[in-house]
C-alpha positions as CSV (number, residue, x, y, z in Angstrom):
1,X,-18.5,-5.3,17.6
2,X,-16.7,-3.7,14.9
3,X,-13.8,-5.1,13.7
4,X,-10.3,-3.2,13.9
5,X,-9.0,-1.7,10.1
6,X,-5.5,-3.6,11.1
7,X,-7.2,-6.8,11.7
8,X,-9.1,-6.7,8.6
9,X,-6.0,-5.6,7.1
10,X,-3.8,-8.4,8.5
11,X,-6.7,-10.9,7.8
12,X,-6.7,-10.4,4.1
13,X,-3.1,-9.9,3.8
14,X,-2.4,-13.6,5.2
15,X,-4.6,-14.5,2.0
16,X,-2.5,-12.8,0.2
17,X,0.8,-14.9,1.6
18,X,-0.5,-18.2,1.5
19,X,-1.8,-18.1,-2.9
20,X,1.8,-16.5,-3.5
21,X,3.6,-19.3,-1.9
22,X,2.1,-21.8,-3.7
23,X,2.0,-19.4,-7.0
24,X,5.7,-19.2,-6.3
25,X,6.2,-23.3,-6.1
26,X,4.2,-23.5,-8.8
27,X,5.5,-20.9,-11.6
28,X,9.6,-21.6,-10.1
29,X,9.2,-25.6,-11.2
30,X,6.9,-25.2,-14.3
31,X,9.8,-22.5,-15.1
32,X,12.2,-24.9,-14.7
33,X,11.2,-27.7,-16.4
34,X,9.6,-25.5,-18.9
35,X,13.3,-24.1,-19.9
36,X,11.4,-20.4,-19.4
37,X,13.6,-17.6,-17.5
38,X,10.5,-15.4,-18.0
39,X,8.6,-17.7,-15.5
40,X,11.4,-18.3,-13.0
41,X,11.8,-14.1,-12.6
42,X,7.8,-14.7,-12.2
43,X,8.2,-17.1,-9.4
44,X,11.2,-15.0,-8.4
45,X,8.4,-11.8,-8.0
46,X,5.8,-13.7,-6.2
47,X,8.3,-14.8,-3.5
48,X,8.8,-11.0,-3.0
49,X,5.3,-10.6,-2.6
50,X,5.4,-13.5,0.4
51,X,8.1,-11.7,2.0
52,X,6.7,-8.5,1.2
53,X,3.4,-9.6,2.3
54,X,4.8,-10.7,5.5
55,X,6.5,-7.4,6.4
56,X,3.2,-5.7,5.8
57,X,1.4,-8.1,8.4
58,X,3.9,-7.4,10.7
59,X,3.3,-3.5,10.0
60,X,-0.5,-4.0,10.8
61,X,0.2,-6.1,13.9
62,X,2.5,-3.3,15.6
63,X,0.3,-1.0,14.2
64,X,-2.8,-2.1,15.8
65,X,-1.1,-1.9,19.5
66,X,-2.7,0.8,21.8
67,X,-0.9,4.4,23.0
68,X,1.6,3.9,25.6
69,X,4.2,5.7,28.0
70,X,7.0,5.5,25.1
71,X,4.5,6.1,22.1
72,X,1.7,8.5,23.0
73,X,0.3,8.5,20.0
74,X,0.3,4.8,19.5
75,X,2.3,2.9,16.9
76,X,0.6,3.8,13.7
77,X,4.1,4.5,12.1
78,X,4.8,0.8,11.6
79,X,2.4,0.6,9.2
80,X,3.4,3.3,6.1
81,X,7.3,2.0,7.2
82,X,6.1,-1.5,6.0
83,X,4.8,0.2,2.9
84,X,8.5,1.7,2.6
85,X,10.0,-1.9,3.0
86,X,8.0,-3.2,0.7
87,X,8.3,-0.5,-1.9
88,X,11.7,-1.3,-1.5
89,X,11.7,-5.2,-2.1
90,X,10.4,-4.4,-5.5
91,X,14.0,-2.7,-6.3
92,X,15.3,-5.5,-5.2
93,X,13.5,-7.7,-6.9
94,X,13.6,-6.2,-10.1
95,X,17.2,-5.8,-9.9
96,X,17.6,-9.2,-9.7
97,X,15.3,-10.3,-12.3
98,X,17.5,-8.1,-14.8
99,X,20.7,-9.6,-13.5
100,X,19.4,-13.1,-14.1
101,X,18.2,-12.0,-17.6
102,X,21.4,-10.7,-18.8
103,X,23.2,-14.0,-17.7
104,X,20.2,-16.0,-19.6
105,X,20.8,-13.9,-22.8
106,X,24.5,-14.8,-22.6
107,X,24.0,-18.4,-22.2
108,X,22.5,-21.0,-24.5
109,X,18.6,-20.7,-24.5
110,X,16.1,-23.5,-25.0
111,X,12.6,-22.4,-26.2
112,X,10.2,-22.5,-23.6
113,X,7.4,-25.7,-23.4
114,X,4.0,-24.8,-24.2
115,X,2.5,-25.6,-21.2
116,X,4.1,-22.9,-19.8
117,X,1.5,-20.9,-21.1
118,X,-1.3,-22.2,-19.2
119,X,0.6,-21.7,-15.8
120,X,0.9,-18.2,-16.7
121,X,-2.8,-17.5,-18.1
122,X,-3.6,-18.5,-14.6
123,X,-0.8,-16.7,-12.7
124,X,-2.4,-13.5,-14.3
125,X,-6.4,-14.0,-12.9
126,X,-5.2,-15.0,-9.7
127,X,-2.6,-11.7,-8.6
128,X,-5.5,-9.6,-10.7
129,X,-8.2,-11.3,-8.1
130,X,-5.8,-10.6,-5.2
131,X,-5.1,-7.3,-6.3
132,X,-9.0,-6.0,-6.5
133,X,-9.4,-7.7,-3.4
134,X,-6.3,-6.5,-1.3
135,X,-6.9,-2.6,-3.1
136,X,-10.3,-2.4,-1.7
137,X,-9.6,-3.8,2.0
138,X,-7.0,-1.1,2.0
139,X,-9.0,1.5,0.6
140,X,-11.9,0.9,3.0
141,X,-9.6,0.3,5.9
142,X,-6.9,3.5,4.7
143,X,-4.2,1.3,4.8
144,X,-0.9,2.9,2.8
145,X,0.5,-1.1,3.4
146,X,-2.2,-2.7,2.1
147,X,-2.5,-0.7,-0.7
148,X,0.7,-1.0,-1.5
149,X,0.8,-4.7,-1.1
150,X,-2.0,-5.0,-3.4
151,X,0.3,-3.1,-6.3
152,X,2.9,-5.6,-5.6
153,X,0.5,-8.4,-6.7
154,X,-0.7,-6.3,-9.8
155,X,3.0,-6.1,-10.5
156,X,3.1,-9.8,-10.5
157,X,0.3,-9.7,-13.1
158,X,2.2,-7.4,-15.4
159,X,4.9,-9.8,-14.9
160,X,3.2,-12.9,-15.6
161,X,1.6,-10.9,-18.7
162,X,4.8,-9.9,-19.7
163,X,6.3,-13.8,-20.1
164,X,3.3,-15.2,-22.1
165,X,4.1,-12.5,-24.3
166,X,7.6,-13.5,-24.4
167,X,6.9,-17.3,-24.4
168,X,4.2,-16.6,-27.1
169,X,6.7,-15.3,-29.2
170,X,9.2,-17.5,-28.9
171,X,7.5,-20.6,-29.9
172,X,5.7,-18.9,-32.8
173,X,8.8,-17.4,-33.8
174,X,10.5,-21.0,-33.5
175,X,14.6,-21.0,-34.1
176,X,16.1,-17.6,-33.1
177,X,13.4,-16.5,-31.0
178,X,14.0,-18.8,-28.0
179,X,15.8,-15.8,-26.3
180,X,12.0,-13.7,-26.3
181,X,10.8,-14.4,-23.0
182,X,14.0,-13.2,-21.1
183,X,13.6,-10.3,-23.5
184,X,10.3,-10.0,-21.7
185,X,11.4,-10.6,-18.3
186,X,13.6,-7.6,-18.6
187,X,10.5,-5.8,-19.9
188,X,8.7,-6.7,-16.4
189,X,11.7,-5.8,-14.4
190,X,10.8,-1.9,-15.9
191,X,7.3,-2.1,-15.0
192,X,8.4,-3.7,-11.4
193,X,10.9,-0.5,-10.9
194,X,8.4,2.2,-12.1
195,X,5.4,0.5,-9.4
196,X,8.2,0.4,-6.7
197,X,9.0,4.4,-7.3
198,X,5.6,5.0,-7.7
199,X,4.5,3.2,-4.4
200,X,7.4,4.9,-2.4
201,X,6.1,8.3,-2.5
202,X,2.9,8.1,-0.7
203,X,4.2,5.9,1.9
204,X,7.3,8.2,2.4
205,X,5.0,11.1,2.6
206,X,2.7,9.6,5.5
207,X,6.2,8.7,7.6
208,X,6.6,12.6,7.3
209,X,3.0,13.5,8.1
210,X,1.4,14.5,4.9
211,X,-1.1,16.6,4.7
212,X,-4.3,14.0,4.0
213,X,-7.0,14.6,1.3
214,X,-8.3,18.4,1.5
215,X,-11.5,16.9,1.4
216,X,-10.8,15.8,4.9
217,X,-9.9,19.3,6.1
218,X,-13.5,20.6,4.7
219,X,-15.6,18.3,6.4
220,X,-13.9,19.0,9.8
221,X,-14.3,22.8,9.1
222,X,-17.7,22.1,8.8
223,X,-18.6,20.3,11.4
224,X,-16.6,22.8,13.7
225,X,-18.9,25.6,12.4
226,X,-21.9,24.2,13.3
227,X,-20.7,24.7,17.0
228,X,-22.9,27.1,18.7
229,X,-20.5,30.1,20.0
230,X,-17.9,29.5,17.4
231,X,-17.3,32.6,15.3
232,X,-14.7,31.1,12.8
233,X,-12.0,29.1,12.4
234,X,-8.1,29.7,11.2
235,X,-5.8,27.3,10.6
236,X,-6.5,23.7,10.5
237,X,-3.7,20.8,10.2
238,X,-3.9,17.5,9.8
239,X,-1.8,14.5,10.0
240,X,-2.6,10.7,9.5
241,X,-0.6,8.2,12.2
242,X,-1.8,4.7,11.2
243,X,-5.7,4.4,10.6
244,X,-6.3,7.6,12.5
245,X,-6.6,11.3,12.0
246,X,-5.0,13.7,14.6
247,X,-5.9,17.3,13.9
248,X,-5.1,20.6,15.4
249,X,-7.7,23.6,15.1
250,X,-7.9,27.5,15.5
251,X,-11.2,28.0,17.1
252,X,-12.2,32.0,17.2
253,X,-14.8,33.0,19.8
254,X,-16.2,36.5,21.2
255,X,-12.9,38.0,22.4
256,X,-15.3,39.1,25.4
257,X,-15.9,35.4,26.6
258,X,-15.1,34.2,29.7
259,X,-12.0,31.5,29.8
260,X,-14.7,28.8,32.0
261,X,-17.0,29.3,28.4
262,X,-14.4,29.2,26.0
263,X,-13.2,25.9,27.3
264,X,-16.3,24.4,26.8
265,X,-16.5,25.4,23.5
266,X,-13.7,24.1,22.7
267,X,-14.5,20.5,24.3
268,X,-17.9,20.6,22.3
269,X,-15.9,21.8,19.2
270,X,-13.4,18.3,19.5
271,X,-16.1,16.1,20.7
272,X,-18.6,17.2,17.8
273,X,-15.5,16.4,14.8
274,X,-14.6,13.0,16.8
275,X,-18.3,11.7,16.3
276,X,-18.7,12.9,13.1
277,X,-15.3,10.5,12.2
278,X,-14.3,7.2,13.4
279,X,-11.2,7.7,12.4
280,X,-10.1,11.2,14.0
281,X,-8.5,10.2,17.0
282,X,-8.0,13.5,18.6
283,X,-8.2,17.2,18.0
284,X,-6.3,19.9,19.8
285,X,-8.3,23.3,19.8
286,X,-6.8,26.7,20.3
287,X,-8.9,28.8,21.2
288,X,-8.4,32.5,19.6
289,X,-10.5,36.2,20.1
290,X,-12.7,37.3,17.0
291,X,-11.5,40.1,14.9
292,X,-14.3,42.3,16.4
């Protein structure tokens, strides 16, 4: 039996929360004892991305729940309005990492230990790994969530990359340079900002029902052609709620037809596009007379 996209979704998002906790723990004390701001606005972005994470496996729970008298069309909306919260956390998160920076500039700064270093080296390959891994789960599943959950970890990465950077500097640099990884913590909080803009729009756009890929729209035009008694077809819309497709088509037959043959037409019409996709839940047909 084939497994549902929001439980696959859900599944690898859980991975997701439980190596950012502990990457959390991990770069917030190393950070601390390290005397490196650039690591504790590191740990501060991974326990985003667990509460972030989170919202998005809540998303795909809801999203997951069958049609119902209050929600005919199910309850795919949770999930691209997790992708919005989470879109949003990294606002959040990056306006506090540059609020915490400016107070470190102000204040007396101790160069960084070394050993920060190798927590970071490793920061990096992990929310790289996660972010392939979560970015393809939502890309096979056409999660917006997931997807977007899977930037929030590469976000982490540029974050992490941007404090070894930092840190790098400020013990080759020695006295006078201990200030360089909150220098590059503020540099991360920019990337952070233009990922959460950037992640905002898609998600946005599926809340208010998107038009999909036009590839999408080709392939059901297709199909529909291949329909014995179908003459041609006008418009065609599309609109994506959760892992499904709903579509509404303008079916033209002989204008002569009887109403009994049109009907069925039209039934063959929505029942040929729904096996040709998985994913397209439902297709309204309206049937129209031919031109001639």
């Amino acid at each position: 039996m084939k497994q549902h996209p929001a439980l696959k979704g859900m599944k690898s998002t859980f991975i997701g929360i439980i190596v950012n906790a502990l990457l959390a723990l991990l770069k917030a004390m190393t950070g601390i004892f390290g005397n490196s701001y650039a690591l504790v606005a590191d740990a501060i972005e991974s326990t985003a991305d667990v509460f972030s994470s989170l919202i998005v496996w809540m998303g795909l729970k809801i999203s997951s729940k069958p049609p119902d008298h209050d929600h005919p069309y199910g309850h795919g909306k949770a999930e691209p309005m997790a992708a919005v919260i989470v879109s949003l956390s990294l606002f959040i998160a990056a306006f506090v990492i540059v609020i915490q920076s400016i107070r470190e500039l102000i204040l007396p700064h101790h160069t960084p230990a070394s050993y920060t270093l190798v927590v970071l080296v490793f920061a990096i390959i992990v929310k790289e790994f996660l972010f392939r891994f979560l970015f393809r789960v939502g890309k096979d599943v056409g999660s917006i969530a997931v997807k977007t959950d899977a930037w929030h970890h590469r976000s982490d990465a540029f974050t992490s990359a941007a404090a070894f950077v930092g840190i790098s500097i400020a013990l080759i640099g020695g006295p006078g340079y201990e200030s360089a990884d909150t220098w590059a913590a503020l540099v991360a909080s920019g990337v952070i900002l233009f990922n959460a803009i950037r992640l905002l729009k898609p998600a946005v756009g599926e809340l208010m029902d998107a038009s999909p890929s036009p590839v999408l729209e080709k392939e059901i035009r297709t199909v529909a052609l291949t329909v014995d008694g179908v003459e041609s077809l006008d418009k065609c819309t599309i609109r994506k709620v959760g892992f499904d497709f709903y579509v509404d088509l303008h079916v033209r037959v002989k204008g002569t037809m009887s109403v009994r043959r049109a009907h069925s037409i039209s039934h063959t019409v929505k029942d040929t596009i729904c096996s040709s996709n998985e994913r397209i839940a439902n297709v309204l047909i309206h049937i129209e007379p031919g031109k001639n």
